[in-house]
TORKOL-4160 file (C-alpha; in steps of 0.2 Angstrom, whole numbers, padded with zeros to 4 digits, m for minus):
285
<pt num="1" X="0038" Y="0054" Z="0091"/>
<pt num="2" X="0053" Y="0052" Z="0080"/>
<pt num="3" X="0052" Y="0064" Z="0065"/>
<pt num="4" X="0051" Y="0051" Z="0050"/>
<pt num="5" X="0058" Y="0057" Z="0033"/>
<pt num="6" X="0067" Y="0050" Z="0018"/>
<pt num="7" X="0082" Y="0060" Z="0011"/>
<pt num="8" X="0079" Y="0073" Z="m0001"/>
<pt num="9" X="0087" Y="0077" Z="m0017"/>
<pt num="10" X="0094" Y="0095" Z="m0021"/>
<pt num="11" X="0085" Y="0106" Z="m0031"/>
<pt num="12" X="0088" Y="0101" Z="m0051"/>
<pt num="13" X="0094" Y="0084" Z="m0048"/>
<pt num="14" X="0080" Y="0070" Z="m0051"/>
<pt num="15" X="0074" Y="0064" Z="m0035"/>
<pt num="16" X="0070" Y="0044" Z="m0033"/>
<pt num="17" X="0056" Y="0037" Z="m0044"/>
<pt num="18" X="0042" Y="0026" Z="m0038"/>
<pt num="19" X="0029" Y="0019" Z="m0049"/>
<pt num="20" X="0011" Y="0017" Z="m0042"/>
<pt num="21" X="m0002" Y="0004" Z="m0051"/>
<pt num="22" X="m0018" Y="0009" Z="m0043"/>
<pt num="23" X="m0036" Y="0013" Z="m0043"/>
<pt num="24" X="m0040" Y="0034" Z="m0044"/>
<pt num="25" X="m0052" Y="0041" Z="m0029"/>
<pt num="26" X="m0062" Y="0054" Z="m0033"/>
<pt num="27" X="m0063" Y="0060" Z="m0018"/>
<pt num="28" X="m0044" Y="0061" Z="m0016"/>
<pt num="29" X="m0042" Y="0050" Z="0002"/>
<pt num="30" X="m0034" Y="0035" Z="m0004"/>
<pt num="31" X="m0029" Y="0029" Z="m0021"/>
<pt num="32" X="m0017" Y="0036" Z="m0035"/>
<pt num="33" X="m0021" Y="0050" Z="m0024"/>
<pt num="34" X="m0015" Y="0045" Z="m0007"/>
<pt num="35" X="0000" Y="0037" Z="m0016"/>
<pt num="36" X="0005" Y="0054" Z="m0025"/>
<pt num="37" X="0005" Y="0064" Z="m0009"/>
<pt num="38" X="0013" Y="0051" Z="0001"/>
<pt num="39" X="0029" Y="0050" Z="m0013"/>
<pt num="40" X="0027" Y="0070" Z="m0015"/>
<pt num="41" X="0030" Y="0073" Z="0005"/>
<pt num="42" X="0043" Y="0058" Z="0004"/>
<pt num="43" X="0053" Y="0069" Z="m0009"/>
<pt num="44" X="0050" Y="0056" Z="m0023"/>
<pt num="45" X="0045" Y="0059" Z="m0038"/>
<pt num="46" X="0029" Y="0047" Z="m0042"/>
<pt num="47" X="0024" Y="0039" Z="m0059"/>
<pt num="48" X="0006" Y="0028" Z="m0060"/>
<pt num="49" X="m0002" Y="0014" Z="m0069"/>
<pt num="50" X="m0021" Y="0018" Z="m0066"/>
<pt num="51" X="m0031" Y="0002" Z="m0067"/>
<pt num="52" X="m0049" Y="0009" Z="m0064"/>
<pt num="53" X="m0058" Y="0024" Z="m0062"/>
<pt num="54" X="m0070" Y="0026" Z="m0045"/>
<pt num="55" X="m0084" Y="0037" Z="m0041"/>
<pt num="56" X="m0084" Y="0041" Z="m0021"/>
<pt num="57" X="m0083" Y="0051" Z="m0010"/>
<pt num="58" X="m0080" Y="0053" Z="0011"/>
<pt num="59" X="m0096" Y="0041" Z="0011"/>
<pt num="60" X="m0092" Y="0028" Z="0002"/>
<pt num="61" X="m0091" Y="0020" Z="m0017"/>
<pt num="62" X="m0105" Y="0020" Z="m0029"/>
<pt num="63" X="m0096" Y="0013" Z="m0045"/>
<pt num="64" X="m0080" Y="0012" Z="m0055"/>
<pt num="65" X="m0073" Y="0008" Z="m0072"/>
<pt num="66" X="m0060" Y="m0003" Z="m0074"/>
<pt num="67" X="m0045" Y="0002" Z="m0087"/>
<pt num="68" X="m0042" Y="m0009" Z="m0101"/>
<pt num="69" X="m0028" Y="m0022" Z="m0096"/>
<pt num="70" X="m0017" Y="m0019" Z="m0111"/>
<pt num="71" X="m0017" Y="0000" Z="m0108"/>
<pt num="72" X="m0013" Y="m0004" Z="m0088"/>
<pt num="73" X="0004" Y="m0015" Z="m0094"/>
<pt num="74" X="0008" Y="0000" Z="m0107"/>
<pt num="75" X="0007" Y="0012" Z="m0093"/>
<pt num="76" X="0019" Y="0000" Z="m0084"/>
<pt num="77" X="0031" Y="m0001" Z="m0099"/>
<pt num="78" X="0031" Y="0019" Z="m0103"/>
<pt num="79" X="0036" Y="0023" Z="m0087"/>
<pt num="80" X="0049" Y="0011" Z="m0081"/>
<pt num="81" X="0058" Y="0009" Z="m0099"/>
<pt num="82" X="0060" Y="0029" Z="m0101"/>
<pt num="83" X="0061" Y="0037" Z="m0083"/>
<pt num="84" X="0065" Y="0020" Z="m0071"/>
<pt num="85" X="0059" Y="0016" Z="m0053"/>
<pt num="86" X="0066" Y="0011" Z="m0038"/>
<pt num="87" X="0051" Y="0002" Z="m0031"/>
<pt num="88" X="0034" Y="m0001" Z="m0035"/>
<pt num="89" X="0016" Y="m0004" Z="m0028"/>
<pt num="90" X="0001" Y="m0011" Z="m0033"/>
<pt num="91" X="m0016" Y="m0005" Z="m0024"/>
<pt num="92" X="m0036" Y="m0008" Z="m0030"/>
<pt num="93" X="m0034" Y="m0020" Z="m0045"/>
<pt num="94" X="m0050" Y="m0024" Z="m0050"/>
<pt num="95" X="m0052" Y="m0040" Z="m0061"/>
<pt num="96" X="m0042" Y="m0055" Z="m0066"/>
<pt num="97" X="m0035" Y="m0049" Z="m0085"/>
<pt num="98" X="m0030" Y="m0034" Z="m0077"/>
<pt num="99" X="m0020" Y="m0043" Z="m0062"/>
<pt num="100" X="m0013" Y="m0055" Z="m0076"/>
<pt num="101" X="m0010" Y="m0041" Z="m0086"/>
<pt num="102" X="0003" Y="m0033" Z="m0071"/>
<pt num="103" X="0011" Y="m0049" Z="m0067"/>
<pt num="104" X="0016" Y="m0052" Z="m0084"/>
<pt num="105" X="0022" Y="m0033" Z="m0086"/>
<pt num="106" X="0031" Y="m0034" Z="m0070"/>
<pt num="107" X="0040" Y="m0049" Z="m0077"/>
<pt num="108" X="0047" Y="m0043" Z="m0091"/>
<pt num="109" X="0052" Y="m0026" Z="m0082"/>
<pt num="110" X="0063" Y="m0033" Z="m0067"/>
<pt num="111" X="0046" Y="m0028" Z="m0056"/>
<pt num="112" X="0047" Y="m0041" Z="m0042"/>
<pt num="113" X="0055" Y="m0052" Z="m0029"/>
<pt num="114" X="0068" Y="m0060" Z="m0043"/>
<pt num="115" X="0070" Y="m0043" Z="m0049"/>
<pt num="116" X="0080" Y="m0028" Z="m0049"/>
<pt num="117" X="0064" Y="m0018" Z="m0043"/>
<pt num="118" X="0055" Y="m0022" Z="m0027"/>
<pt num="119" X="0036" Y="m0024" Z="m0027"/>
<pt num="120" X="0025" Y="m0018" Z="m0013"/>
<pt num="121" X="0007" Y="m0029" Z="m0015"/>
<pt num="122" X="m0007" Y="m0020" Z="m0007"/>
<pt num="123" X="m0021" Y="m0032" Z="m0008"/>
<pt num="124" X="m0036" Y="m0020" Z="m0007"/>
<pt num="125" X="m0052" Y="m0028" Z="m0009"/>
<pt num="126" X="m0066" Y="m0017" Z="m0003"/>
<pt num="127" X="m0064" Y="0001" Z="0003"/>
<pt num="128" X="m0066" Y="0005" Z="0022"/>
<pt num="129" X="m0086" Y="0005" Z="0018"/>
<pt num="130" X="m0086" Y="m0013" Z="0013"/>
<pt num="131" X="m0089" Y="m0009" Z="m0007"/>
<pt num="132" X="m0080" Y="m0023" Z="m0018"/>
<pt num="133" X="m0066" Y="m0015" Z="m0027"/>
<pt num="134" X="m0059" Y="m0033" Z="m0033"/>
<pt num="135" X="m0071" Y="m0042" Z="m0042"/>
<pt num="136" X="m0073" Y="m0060" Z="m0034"/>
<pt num="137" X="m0066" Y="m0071" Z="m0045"/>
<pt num="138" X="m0050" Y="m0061" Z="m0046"/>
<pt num="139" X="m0044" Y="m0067" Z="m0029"/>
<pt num="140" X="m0035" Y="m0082" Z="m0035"/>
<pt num="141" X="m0027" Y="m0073" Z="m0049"/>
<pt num="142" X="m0019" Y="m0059" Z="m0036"/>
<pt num="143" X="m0014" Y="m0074" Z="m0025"/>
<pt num="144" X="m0007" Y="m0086" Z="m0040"/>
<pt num="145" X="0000" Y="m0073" Z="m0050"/>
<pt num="146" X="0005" Y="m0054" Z="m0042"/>
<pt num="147" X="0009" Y="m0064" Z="m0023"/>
<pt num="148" X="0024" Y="m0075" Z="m0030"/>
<pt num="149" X="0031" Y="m0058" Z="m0035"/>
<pt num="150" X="0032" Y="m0047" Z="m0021"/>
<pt num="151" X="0044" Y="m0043" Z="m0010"/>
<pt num="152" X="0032" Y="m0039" Z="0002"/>
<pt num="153" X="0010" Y="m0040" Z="0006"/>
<pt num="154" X="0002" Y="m0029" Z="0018"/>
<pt num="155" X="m0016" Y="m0033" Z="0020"/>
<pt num="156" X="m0027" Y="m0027" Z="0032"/>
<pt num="157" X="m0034" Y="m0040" Z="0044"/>
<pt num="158" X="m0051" Y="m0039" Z="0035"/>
<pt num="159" X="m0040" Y="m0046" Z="0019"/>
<pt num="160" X="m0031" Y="m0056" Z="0029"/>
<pt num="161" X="m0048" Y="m0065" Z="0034"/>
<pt num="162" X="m0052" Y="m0066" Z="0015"/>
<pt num="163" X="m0035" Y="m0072" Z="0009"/>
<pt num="164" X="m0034" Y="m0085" Z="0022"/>
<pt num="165" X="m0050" Y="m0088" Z="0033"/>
<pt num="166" X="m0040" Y="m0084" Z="0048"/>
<pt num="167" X="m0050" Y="m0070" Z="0059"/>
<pt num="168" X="m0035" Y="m0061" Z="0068"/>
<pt num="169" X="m0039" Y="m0057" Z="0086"/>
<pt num="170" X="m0023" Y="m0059" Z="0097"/>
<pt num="171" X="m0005" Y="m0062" Z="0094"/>
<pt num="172" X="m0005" Y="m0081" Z="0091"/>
<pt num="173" X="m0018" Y="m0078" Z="0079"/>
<pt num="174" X="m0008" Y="m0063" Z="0069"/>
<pt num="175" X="0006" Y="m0074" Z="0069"/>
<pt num="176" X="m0002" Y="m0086" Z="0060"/>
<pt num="177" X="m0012" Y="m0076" Z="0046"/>
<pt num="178" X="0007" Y="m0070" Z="0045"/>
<pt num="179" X="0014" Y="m0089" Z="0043"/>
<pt num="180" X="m0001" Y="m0093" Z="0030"/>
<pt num="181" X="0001" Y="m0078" Z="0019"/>
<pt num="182" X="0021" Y="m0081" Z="0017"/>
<pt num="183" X="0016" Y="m0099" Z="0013"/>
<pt num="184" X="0008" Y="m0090" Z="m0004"/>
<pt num="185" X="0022" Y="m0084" Z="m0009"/>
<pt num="186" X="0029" Y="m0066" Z="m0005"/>
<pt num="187" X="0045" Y="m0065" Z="0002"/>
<pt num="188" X="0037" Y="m0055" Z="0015"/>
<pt num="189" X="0021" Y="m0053" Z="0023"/>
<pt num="190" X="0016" Y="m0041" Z="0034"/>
<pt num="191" X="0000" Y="m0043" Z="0044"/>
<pt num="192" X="m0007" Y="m0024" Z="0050"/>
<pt num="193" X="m0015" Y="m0022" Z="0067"/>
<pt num="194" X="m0024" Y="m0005" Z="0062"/>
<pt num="195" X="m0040" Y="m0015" Z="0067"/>
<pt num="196" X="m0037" Y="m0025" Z="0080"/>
<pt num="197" X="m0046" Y="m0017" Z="0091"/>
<pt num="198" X="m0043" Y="m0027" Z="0108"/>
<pt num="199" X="m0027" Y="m0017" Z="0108"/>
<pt num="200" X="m0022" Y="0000" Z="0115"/>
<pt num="201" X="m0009" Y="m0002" Z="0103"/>
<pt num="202" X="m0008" Y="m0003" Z="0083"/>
<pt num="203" X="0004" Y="m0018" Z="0081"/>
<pt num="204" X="0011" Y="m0024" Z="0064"/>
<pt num="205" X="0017" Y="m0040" Z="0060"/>
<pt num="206" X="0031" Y="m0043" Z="0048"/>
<pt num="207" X="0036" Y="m0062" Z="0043"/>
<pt num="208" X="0050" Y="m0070" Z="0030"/>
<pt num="209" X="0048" Y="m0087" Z="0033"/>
<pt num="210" X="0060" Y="m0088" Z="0048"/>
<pt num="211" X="0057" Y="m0073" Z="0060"/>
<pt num="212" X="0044" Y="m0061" Z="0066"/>
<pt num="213" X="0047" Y="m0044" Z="0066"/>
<pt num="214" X="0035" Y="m0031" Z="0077"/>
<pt num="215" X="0030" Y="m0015" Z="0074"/>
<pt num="216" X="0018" Y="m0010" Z="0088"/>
<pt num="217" X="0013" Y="0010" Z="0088"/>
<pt num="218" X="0002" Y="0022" Z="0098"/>
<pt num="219" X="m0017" Y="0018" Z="0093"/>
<pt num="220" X="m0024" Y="0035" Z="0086"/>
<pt num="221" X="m0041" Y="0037" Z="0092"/>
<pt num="222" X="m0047" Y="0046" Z="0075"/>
<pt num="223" X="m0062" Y="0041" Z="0063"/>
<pt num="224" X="m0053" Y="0049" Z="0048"/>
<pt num="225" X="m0041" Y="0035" Z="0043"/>
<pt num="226" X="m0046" Y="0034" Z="0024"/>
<pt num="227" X="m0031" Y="0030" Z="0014"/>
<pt num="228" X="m0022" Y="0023" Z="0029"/>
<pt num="229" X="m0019" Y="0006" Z="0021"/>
<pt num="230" X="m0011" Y="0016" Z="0003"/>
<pt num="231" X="m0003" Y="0028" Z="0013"/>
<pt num="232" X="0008" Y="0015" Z="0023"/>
<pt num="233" X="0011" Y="0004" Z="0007"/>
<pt num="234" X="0018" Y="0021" Z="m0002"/>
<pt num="235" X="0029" Y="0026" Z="0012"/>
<pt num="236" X="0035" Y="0006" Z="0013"/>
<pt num="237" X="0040" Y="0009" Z="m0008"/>
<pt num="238" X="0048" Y="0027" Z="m0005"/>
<pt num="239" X="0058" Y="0019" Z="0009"/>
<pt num="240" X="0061" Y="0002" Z="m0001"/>
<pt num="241" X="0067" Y="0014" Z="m0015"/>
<pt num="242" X="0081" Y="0020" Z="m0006"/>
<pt num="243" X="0088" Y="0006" Z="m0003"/>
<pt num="244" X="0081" Y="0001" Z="0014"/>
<pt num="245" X="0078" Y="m0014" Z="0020"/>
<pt num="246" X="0060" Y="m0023" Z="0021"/>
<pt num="247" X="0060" Y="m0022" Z="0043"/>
<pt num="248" X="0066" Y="m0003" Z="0042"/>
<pt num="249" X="0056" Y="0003" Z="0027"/>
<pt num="250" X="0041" Y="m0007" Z="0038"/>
<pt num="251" X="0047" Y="0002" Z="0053"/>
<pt num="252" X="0049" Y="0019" Z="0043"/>
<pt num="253" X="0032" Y="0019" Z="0035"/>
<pt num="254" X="0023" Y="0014" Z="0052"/>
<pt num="255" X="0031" Y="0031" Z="0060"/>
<pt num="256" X="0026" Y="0039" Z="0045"/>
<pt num="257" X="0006" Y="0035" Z="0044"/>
<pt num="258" X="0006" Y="0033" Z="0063"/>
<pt num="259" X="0009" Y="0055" Z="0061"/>
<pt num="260" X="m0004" Y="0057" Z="0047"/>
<pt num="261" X="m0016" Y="0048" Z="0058"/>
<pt num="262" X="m0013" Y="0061" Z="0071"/>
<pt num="263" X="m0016" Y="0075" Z="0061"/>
<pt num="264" X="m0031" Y="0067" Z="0049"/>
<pt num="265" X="m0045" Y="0079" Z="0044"/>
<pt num="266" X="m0063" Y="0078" Z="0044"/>
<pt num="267" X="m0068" Y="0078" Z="0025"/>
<pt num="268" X="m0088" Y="0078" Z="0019"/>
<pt num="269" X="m0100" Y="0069" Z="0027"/>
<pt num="270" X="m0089" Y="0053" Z="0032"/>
<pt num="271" X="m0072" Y="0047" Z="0034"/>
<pt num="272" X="m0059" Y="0060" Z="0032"/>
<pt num="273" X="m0040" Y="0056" Z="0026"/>
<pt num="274" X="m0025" Y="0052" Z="0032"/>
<pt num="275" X="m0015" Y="0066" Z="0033"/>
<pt num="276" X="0004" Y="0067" Z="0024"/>
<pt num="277" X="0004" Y="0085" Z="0024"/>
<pt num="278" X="0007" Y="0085" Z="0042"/>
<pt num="279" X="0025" Y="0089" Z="0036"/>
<pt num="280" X="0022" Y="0106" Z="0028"/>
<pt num="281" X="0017" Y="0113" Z="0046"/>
<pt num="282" X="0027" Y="0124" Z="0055"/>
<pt num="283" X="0028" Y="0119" Z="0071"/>
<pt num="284" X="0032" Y="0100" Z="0064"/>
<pt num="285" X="0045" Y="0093" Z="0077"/>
């Protein structure tokens, strides 16, 4: 498998920032967490927005708080107006003010499809256990407001069938959950096949409005694929951030959690993580 990194910047000079607006995981598999050791293996230096606090663990989620909004845009405005970003992603989001809230930030900050800074939207609306981590009447808000501004969505295909009742089973049905979420407004949409389990293979689908791009990758036969969804959305930034275009950062993110896959890690009594550390091993090709 081809080695996937980003290029690194030398020792005292300031590597690429990425901002992260996302929901913490206790138990450190996806997240802010995921994000941060995604950016840290990528060589990026990683700020955050944190929009809610949960309490889980390998088993599932039991509750959260959710940040106020106001302090969610300052977060935003602190970090890009003094350090700057390259590229940015939003992951759980939790309620309606506080999706408003980030739209209206990313607007004024140049965060965003008409921007200077592109915006990876991460739609997560349960965790892998099927606890709701978007509160139900947010839905339209993250499709109305935050999806006209990104340069790309990348929803798994249990999203997909939320955002756009489409239940993706085969090719011709991918392509058009692909065709019906570029239709709300992203520049790009990119529809993952992690779950699609009629297939030997794990194939992503990337659509502008014109042409299909297709990322299809070995599937890993692993139940430890927490954070999968973060960890490919924060490889997408990283790769965004250096000036890659959306096809290669997809293609470069999809090589990259296609490897944390194959080394993820039994964790507590449940799903263990994706695995981004892969990269501080030794033996590592």
């Amino acid at each position: 498998m081809t080695y996937p990194s980003l290029p690194l910047a030398a020792p005292g000079t300031t590597p690429v920032r990425v901002l992260t607006v996302a929901g913490s995981d206790s138990g450190g598999g996806a997240g802010i967490q995921a994000d941060l050791r995604t950016f840290a293996m990528l060589g990026l230096h990683g700020c955050v927005a944190i929009t809610a606090v949960t309490v889980q663990n390998s088993t599932g989620v039991t509750e959260f708080a959710e940040i106020d909004p106001t302090i969610v845009a300052a977060q935003m405005r602190s970090v890009v107006s003094d350090i700057g970003v390259s590229a940015a992603k939003t992951g759980m989001l939790a309620s309606a003010p506080i999706i408003t809230a980030i739209a209206d930030a990313a607007v004024d900050l140049g965060i965003g499809r008409d921007g200077a800074i592109p915006l990876v939207v991460d739609p997560v609306s349960a965790s892998m256990h099927g606890d709701p981590l978007l509160a139900a009447d947010a839905l339209g808000a993250l499709t109305t407001q935050l999806f006209p501004l990104a340069t790309v969505v990348t929803p798994n295909l249990d999203e997909v069938r939320l955002l756009t009742g489409i239940d993706v089973v085969d090719d011709a049905t991918q392509r058009a959950a692909a065709v019906a979420l570029h239709a709300m407004g992203p520049r790009w949409a990119l529809v993952k096949g992690g779950h699609l389990r009629g297939s030997d293979l794990s194939p992503d689908l990337l659509y502008d409005g014109t042409d299909f791009h297709q990322f299809p990758a070995p599937r890993i036969n692993t139940p430890h694929d927490h954070g999968a969804g973060d960890t490919l959305a924060a490889a997408i930034v990283g790769a965004l951030g250096h000036g890659y275009s959306v096809p290669d950062a997809v293609a470069f993110a999809k090589r990259w959690v296609t490897r944390g896959l194959a080394a993820a890690y039994p964790l507590g009594a449940g799903h263990g993580p994706v695995n981004p550390l892969w990269r501080l091993a030794p033996s590592t090709p």
